[in-house]
PQR file with spaces between the fields and no chain letter, atoms N, CA, C, O and H, PARSE charges and radii, in Angstrom:
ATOM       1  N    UNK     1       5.848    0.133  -12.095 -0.4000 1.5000
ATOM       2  CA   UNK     1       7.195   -0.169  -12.471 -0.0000 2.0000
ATOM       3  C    UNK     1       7.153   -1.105  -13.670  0.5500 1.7000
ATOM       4  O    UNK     1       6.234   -1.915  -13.792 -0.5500 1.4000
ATOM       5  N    UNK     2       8.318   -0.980  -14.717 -0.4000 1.5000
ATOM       6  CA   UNK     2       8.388   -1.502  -15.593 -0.0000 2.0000
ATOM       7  C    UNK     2       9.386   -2.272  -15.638  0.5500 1.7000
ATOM       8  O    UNK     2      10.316   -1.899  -14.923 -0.5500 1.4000
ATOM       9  H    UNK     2       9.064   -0.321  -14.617  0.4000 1.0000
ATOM      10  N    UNK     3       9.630   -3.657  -16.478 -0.4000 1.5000
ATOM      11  CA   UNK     3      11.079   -4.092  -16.755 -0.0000 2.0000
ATOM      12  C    UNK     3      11.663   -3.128  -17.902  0.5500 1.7000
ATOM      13  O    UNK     3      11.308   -1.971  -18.126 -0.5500 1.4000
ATOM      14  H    UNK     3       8.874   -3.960  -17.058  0.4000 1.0000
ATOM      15  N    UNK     4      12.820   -4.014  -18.699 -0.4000 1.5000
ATOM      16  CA   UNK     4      13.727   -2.955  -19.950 -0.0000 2.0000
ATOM      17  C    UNK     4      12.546   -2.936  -21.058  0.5500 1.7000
ATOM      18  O    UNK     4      12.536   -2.119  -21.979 -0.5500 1.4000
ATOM      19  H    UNK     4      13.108   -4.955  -18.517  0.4000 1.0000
ATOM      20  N    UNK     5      11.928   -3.549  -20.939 -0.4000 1.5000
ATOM      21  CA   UNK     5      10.942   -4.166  -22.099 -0.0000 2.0000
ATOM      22  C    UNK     5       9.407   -3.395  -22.584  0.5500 1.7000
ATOM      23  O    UNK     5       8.619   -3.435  -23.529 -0.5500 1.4000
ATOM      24  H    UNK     5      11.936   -4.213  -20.191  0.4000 1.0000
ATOM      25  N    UNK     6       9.600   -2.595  -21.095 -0.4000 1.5000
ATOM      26  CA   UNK     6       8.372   -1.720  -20.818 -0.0000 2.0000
ATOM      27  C    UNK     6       7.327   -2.623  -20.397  0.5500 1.7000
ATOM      28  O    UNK     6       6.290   -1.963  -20.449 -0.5500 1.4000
ATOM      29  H    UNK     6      10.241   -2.562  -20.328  0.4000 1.0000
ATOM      30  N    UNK     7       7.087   -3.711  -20.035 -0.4000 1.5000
ATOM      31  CA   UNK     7       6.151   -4.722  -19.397 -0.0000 2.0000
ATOM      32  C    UNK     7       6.431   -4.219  -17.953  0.5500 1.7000
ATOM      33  O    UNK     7       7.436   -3.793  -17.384 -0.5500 1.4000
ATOM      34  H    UNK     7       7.930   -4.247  -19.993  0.4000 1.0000
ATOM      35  N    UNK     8       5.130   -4.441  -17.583 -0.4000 1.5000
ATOM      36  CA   UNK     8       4.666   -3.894  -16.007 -0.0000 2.0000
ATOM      37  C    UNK     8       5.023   -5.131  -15.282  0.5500 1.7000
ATOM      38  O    UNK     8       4.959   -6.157  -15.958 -0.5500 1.4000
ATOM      39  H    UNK     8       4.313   -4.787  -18.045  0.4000 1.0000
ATOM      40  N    UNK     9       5.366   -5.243  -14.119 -0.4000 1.5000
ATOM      41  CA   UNK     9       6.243   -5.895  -12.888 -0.0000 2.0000
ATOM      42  C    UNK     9       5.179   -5.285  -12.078  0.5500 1.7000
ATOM      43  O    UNK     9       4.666   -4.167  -12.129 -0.5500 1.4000
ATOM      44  H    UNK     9       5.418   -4.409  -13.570  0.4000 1.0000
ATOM      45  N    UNK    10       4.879   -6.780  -10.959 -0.4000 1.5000
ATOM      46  CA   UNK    10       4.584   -6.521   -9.898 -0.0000 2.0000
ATOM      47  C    UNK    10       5.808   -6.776   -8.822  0.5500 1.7000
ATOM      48  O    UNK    10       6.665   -7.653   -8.932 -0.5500 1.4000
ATOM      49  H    UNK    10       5.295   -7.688  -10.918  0.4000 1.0000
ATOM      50  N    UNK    11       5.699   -5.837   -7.788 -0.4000 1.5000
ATOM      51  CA   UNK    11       7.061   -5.577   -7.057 -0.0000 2.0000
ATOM      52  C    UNK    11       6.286   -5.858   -5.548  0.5500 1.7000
ATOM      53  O    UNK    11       5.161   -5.519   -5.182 -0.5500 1.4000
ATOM      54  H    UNK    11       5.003   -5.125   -7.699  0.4000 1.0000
ATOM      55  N    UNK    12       7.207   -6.512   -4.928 -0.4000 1.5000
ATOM      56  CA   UNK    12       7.061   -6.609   -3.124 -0.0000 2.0000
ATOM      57  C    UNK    12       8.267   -5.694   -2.800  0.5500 1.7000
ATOM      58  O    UNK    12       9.235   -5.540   -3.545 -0.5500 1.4000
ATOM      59  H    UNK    12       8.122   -6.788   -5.225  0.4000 1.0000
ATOM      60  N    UNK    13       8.056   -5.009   -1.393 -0.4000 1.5000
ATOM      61  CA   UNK    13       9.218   -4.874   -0.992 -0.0000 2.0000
ATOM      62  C    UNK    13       9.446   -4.830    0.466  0.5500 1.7000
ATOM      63  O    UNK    13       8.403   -4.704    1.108 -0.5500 1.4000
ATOM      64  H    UNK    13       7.270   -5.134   -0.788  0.4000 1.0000
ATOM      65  N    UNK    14      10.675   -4.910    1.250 -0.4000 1.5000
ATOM      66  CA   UNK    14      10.742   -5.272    2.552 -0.0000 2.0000
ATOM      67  C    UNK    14      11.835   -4.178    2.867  0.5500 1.7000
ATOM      68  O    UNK    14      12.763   -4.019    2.075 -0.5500 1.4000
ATOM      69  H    UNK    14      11.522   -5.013    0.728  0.4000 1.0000
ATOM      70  N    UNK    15      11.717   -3.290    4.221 -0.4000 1.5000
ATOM      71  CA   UNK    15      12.750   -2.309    4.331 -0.0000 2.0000
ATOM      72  C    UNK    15      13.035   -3.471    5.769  0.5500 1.7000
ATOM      73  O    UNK    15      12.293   -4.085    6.536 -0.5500 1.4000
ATOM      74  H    UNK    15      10.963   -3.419    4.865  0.4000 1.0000
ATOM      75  N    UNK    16      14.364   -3.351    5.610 -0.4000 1.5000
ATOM      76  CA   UNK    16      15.719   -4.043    6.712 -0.0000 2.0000
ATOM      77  C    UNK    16      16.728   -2.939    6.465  0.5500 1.7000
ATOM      78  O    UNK    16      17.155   -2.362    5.465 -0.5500 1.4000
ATOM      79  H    UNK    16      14.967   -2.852    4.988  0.4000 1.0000
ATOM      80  N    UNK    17      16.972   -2.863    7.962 -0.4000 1.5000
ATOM      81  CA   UNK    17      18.585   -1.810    8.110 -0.0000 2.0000
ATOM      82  C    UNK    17      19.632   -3.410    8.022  0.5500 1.7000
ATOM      83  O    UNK    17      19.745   -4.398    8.748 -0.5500 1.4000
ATOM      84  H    UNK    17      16.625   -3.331    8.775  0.4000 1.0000
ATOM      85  N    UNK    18      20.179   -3.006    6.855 -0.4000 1.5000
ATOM      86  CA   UNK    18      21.354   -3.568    6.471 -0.0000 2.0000
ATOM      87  C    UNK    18      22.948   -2.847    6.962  0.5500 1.7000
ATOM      88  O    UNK    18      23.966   -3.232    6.387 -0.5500 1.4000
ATOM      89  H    UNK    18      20.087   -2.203    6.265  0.4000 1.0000
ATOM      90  N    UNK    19      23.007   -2.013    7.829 -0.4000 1.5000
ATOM      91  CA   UNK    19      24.166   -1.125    7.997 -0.0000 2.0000
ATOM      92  C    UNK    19      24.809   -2.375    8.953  0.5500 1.7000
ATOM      93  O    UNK    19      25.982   -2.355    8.580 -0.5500 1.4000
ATOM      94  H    UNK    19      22.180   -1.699    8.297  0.4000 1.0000
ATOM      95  N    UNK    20      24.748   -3.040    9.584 -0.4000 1.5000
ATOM      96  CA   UNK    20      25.539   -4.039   10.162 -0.0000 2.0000
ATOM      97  C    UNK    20      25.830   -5.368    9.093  0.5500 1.7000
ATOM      98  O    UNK    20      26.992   -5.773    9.084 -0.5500 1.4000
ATOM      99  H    UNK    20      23.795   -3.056    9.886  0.4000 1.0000
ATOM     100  N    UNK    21      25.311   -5.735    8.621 -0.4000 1.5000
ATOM     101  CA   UNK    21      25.791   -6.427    7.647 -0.0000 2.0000
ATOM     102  C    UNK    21      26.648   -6.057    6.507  0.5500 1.7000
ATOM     103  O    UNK    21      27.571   -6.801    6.172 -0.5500 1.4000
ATOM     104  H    UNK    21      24.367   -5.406    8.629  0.4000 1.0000
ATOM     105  N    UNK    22      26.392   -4.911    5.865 -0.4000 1.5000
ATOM     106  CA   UNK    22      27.221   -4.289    5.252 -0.0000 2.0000
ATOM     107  C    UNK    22      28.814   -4.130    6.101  0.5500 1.7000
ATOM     108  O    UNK    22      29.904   -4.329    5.564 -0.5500 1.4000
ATOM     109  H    UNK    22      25.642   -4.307    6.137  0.4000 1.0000
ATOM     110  N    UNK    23      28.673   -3.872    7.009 -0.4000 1.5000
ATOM     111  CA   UNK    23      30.237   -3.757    7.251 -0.0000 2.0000
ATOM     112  C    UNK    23      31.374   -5.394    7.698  0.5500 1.7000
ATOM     113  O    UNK    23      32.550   -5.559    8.023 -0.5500 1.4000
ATOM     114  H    UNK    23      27.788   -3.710    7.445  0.4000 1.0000
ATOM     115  N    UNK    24      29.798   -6.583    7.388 -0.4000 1.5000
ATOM     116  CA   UNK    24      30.848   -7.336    7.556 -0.0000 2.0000
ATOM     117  C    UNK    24      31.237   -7.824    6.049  0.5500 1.7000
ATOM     118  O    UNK    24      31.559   -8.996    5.851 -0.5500 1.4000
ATOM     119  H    UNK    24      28.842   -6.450    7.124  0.4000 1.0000
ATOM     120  N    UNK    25      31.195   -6.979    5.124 -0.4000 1.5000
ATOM     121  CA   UNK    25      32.046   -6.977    3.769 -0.0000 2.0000
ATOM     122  C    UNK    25      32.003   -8.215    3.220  0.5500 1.7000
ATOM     123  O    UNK    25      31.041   -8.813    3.702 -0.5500 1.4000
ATOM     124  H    UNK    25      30.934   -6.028    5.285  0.4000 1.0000
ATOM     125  N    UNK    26      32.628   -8.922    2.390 -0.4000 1.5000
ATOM     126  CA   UNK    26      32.265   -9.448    1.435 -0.0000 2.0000
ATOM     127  C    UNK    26      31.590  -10.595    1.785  0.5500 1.7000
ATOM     128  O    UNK    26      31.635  -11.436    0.888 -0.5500 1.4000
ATOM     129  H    UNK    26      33.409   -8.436    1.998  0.4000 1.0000
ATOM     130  N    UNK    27      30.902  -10.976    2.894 -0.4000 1.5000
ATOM     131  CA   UNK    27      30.258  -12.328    2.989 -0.0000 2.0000
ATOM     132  C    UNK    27      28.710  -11.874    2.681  0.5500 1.7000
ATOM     133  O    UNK    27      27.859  -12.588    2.151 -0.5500 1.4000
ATOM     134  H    UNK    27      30.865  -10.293    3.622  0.4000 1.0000
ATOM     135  N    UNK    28      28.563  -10.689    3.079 -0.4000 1.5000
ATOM     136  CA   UNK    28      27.659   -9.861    2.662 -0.0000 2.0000
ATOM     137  C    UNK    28      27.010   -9.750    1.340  0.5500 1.7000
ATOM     138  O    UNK    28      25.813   -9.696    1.057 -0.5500 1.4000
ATOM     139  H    UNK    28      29.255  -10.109    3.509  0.4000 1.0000
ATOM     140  N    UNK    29      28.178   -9.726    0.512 -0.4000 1.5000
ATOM     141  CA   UNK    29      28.218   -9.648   -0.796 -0.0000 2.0000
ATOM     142  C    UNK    29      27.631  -11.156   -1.254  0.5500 1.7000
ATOM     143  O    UNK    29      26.588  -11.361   -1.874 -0.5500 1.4000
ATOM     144  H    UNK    29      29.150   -9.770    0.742  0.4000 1.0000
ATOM     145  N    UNK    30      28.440  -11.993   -0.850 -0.4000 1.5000
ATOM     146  CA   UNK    30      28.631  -12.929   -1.459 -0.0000 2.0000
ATOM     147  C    UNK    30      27.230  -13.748   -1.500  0.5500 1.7000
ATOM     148  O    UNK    30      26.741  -14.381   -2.435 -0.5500 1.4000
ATOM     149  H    UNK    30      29.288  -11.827   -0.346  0.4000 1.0000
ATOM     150  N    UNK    31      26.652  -13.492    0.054 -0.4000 1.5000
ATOM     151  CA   UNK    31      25.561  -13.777    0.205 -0.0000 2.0000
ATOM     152  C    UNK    31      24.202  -13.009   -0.985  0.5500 1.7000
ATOM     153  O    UNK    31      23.204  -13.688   -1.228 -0.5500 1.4000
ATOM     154  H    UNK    31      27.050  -12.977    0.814  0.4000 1.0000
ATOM     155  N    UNK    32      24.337  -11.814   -1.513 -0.4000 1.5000
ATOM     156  CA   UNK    32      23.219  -10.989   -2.179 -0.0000 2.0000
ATOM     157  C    UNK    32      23.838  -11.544   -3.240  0.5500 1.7000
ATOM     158  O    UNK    32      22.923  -11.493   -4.062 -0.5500 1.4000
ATOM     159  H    UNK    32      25.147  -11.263   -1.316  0.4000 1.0000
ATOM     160  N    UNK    33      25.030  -12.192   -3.970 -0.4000 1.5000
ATOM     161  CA   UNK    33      24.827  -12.387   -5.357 -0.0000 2.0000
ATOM     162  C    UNK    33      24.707  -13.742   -5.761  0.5500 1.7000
ATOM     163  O    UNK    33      24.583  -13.998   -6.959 -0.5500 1.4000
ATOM     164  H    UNK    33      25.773  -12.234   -3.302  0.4000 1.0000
ATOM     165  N    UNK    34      24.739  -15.019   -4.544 -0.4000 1.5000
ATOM     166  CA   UNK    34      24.079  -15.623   -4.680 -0.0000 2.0000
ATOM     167  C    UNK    34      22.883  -15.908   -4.842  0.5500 1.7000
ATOM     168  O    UNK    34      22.411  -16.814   -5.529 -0.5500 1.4000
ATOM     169  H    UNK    34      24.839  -14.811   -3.571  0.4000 1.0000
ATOM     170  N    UNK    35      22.355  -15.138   -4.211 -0.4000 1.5000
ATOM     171  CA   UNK    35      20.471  -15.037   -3.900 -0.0000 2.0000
ATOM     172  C    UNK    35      20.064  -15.667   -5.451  0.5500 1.7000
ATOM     173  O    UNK    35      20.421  -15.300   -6.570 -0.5500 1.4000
ATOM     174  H    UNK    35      22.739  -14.402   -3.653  0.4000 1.0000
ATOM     175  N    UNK    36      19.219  -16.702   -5.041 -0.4000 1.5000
ATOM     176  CA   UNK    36      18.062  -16.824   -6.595 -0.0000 2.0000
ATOM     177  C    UNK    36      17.533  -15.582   -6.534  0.5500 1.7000
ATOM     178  O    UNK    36      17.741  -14.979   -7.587 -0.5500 1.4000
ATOM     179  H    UNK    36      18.929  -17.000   -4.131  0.4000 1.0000
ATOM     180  N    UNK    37      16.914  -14.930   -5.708 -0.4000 1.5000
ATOM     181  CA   UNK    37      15.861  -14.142   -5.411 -0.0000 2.0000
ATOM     182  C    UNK    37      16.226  -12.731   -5.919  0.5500 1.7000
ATOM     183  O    UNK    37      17.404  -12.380   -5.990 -0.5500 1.4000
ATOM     184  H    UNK    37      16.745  -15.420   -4.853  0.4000 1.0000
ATOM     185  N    UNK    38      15.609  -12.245   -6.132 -0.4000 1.5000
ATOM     186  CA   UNK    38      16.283  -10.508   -6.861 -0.0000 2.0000
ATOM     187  C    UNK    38      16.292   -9.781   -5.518  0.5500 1.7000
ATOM     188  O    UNK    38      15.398   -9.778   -4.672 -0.5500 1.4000
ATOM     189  H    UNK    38      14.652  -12.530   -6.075  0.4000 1.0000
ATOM     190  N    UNK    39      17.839   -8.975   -5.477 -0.4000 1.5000
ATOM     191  CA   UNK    39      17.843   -8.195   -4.387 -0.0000 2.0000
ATOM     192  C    UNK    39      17.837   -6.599   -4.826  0.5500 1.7000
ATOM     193  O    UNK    39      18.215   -6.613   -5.998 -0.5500 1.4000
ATOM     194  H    UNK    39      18.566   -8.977   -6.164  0.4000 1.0000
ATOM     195  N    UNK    40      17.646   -5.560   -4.528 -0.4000 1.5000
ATOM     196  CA   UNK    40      17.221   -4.371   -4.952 -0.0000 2.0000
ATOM     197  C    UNK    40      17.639   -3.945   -3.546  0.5500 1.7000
ATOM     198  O    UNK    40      17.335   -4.706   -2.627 -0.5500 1.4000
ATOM     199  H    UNK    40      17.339   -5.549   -3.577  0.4000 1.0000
ATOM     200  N    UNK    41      18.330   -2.766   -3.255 -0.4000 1.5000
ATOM     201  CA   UNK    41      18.389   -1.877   -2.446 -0.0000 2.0000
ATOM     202  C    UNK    41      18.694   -0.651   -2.714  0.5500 1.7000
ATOM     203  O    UNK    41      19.582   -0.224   -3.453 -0.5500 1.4000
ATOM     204  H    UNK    41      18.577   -2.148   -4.002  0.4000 1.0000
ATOM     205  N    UNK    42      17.584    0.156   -1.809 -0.4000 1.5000
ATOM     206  CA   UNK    42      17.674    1.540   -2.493 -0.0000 2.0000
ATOM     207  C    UNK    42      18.107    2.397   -1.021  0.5500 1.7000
ATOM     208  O    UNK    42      18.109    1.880    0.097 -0.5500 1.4000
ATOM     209  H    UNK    42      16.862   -0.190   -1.209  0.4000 1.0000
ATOM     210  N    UNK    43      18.378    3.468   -1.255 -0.4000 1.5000
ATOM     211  CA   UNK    43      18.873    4.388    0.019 -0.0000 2.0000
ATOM     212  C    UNK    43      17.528    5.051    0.510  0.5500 1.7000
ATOM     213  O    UNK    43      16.426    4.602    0.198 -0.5500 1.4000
ATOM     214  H    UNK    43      18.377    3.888   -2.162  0.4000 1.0000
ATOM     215  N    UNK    44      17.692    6.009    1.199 -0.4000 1.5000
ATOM     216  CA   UNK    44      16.420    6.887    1.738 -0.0000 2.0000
ATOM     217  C    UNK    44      15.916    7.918    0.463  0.5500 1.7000
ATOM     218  O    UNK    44      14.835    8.483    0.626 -0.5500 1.4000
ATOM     219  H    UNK    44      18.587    6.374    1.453  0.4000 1.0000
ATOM     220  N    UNK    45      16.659    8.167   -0.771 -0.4000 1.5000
ATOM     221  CA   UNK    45      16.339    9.051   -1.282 -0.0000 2.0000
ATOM     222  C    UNK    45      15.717    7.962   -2.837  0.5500 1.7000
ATOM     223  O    UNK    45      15.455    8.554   -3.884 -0.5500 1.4000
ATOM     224  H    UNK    45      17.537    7.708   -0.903  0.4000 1.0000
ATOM     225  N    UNK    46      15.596    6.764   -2.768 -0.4000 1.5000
ATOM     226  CA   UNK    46      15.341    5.430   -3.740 -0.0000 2.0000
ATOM     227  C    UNK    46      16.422    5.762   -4.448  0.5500 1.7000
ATOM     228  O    UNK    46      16.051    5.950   -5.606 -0.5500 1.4000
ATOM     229  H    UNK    46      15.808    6.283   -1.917  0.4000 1.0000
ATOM     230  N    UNK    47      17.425    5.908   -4.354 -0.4000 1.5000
ATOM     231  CA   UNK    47      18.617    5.694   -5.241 -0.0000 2.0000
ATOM     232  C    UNK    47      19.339    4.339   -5.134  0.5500 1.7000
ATOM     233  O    UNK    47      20.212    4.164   -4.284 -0.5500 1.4000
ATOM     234  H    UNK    47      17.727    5.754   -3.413  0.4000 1.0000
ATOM     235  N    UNK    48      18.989    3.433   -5.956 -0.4000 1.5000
ATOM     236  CA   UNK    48      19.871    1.845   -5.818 -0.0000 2.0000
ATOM     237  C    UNK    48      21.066    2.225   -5.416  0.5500 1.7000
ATOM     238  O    UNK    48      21.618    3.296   -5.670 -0.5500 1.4000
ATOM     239  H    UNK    48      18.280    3.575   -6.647  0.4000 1.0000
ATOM     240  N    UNK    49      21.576    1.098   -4.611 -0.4000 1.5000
ATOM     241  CA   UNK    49      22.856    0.959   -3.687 -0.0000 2.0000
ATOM     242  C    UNK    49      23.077   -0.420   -3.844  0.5500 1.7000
ATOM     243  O    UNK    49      24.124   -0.858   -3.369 -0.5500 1.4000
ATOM     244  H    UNK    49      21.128    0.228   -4.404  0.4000 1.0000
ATOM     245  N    UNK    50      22.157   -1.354   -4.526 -0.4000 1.5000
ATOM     246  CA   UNK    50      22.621   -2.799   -4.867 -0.0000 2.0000
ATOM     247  C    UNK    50      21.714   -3.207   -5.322  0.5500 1.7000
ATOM     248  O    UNK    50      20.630   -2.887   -4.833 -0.5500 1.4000
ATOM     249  H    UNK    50      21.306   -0.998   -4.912  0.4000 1.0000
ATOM     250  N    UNK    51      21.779   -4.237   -6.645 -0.4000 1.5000
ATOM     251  CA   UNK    51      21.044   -4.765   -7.630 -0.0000 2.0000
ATOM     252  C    UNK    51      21.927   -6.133   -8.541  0.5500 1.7000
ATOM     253  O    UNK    51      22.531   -6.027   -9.608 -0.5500 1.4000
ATOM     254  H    UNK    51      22.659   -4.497   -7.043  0.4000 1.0000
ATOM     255  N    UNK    52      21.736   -7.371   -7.692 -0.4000 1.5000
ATOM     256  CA   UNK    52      21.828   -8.601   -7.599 -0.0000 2.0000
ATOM     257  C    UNK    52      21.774   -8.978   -8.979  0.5500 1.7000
ATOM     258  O    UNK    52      20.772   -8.585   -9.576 -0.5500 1.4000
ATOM     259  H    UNK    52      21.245   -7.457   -6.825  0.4000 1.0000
ATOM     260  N    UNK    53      22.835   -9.827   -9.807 -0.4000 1.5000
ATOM     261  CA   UNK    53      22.739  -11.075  -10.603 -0.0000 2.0000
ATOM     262  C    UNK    53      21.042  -11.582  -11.131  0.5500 1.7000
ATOM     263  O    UNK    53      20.830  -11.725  -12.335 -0.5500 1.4000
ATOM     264  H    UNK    53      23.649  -10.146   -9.322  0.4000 1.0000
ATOM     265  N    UNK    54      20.243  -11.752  -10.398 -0.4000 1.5000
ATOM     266  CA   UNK    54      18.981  -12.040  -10.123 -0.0000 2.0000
ATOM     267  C    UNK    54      18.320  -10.943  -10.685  0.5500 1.7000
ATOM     268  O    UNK    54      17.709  -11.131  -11.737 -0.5500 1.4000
ATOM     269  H    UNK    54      20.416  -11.635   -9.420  0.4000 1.0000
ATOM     270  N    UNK    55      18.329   -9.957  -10.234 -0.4000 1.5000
ATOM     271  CA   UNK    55      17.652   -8.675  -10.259 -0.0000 2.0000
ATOM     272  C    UNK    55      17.810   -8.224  -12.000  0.5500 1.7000
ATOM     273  O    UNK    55      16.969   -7.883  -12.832 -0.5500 1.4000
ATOM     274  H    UNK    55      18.825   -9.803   -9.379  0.4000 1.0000
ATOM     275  N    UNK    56      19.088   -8.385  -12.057 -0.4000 1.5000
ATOM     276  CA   UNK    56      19.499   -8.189  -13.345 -0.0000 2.0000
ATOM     277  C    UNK    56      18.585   -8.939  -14.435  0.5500 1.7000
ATOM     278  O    UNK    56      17.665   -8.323  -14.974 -0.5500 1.4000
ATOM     279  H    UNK    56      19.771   -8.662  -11.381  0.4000 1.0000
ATOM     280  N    UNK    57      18.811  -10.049  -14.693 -0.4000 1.5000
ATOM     281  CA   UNK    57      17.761  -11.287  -14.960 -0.0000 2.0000
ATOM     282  C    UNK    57      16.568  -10.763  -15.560  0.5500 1.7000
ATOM     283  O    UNK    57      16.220  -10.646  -16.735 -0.5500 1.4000
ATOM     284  H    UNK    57      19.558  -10.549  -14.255  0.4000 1.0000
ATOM     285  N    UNK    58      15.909  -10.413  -14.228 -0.4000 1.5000
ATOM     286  CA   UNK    58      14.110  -10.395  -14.221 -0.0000 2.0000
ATOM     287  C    UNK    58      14.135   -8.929  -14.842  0.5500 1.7000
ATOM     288  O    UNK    58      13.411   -8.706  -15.812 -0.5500 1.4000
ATOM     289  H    UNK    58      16.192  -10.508  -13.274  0.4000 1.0000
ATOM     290  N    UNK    59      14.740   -8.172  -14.451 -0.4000 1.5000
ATOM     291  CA   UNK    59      14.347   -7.131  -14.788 -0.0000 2.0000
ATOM     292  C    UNK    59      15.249   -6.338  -16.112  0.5500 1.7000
ATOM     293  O    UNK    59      14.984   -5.183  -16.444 -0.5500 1.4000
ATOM     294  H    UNK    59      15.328   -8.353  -13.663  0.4000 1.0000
ATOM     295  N    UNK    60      15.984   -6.895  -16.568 -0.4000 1.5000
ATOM     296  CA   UNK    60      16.093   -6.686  -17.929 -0.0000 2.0000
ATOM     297  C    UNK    60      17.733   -5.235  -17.781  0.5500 1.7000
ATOM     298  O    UNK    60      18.565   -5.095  -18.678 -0.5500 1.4000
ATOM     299  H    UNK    60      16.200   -7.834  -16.298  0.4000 1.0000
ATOM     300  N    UNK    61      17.730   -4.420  -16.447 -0.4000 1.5000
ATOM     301  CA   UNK    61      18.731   -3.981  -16.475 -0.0000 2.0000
ATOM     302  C    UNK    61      20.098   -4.122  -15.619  0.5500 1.7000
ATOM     303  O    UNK    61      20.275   -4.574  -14.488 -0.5500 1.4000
ATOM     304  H    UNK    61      17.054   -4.534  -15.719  0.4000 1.0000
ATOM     305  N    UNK    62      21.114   -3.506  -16.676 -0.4000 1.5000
ATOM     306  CA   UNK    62      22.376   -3.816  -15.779 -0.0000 2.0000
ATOM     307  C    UNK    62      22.468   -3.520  -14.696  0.5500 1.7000
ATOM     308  O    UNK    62      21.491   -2.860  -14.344 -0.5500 1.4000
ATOM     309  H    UNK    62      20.970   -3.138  -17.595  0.4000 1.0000
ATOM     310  N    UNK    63      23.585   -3.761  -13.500 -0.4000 1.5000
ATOM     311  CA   UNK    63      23.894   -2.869  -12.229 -0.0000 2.0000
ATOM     312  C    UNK    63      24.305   -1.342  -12.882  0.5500 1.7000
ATOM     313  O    UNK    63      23.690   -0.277  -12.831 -0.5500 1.4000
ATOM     314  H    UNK    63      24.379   -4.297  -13.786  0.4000 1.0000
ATOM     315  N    UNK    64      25.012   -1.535  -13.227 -0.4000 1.5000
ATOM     316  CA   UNK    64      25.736   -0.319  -13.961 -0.0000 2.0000
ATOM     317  C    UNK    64      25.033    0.604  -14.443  0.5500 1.7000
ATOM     318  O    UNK    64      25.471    1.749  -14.549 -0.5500 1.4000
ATOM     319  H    UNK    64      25.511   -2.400  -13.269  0.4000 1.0000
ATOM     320  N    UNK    65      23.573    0.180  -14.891 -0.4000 1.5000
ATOM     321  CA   UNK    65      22.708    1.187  -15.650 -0.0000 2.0000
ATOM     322  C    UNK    65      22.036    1.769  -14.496  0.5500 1.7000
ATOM     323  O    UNK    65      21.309    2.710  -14.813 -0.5500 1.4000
ATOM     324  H    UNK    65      23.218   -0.751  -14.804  0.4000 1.0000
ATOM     325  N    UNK    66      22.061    1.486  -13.222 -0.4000 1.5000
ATOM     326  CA   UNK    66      20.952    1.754  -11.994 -0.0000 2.0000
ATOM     327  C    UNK    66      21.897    2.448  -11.100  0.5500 1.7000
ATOM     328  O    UNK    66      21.680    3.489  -10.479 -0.5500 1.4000
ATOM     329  H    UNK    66      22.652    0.722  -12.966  0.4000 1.0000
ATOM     330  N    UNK    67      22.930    1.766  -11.113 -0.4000 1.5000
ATOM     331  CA   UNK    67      23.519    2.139   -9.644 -0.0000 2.0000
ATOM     332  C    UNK    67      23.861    3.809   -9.167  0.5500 1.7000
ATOM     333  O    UNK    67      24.618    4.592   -9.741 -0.5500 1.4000
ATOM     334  H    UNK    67      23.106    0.920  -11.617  0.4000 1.0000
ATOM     335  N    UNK    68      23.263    3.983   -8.270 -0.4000 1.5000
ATOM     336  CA   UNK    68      23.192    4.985   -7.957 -0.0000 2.0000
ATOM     337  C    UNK    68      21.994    6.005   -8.453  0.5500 1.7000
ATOM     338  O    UNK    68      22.083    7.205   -8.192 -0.5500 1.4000
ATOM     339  H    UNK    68      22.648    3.347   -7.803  0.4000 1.0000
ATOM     340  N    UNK    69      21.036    5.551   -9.072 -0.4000 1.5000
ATOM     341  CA   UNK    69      20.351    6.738   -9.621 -0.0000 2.0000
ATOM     342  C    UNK    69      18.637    5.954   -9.198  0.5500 1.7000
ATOM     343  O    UNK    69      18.423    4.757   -9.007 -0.5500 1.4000
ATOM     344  H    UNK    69      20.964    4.576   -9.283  0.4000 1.0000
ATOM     345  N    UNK    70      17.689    7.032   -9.154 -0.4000 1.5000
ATOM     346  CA   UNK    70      16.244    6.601   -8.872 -0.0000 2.0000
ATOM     347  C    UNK    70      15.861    5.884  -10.054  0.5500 1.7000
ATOM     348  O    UNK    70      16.064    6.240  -11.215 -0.5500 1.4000
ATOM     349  H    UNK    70      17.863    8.005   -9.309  0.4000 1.0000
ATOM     350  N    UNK    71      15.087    4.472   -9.514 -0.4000 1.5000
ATOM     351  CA   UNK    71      14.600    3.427  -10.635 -0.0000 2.0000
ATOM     352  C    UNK    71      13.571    4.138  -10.501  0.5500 1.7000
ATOM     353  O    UNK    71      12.908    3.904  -11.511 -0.5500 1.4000
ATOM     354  H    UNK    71      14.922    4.182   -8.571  0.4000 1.0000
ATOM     355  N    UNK    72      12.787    5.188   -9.596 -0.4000 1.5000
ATOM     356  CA   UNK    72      11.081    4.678  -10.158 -0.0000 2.0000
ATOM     357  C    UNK    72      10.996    6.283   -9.765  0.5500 1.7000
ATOM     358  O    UNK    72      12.172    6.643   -9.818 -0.5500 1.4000
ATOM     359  H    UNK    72      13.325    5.378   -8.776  0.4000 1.0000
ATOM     360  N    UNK    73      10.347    7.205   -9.469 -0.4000 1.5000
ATOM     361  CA   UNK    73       9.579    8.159   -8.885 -0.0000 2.0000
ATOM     362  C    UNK    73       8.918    8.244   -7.895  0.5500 1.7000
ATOM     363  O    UNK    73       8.320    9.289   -7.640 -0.5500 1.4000
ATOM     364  H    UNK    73       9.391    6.912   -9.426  0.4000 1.0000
């Protein structure tokens, strides 16, 4: 994986079912765009479903440029 920059990123990642938190709506939110920490969530098919303030940052792209579509292969 790359940032916008084409520089290689080393990536961790942690799978959590978020489907209960998600429905308690915006504290949810409020909580992932606070995060220092970069949040990234992708669906079962790696299609981003959320990409944090943070995330944005480090990795050089918008939400808008990701959302919804596969970051990696």
């Amino acid at each position: 994986m790359h940032d916008a920059a084409g520089r290689p990123i080393a990536m961790r990642g942690i799978a959590q079912d978020v489907t209960e938190a998600r429905r308690e709506g915006r504290a949810y939110s409020a909580v992932i765009e606070s995060a220092f920490d970069c949040v990234v969530t992708m669906d079962s098919h790696g299609r981003v479903t959320e990409f944090n303030l943070a995330a944005q940052r480090v990795f050089g792209y918008s939400r808008s440029r990701l959302w919804g579509r596969r970051w990696w292969t």
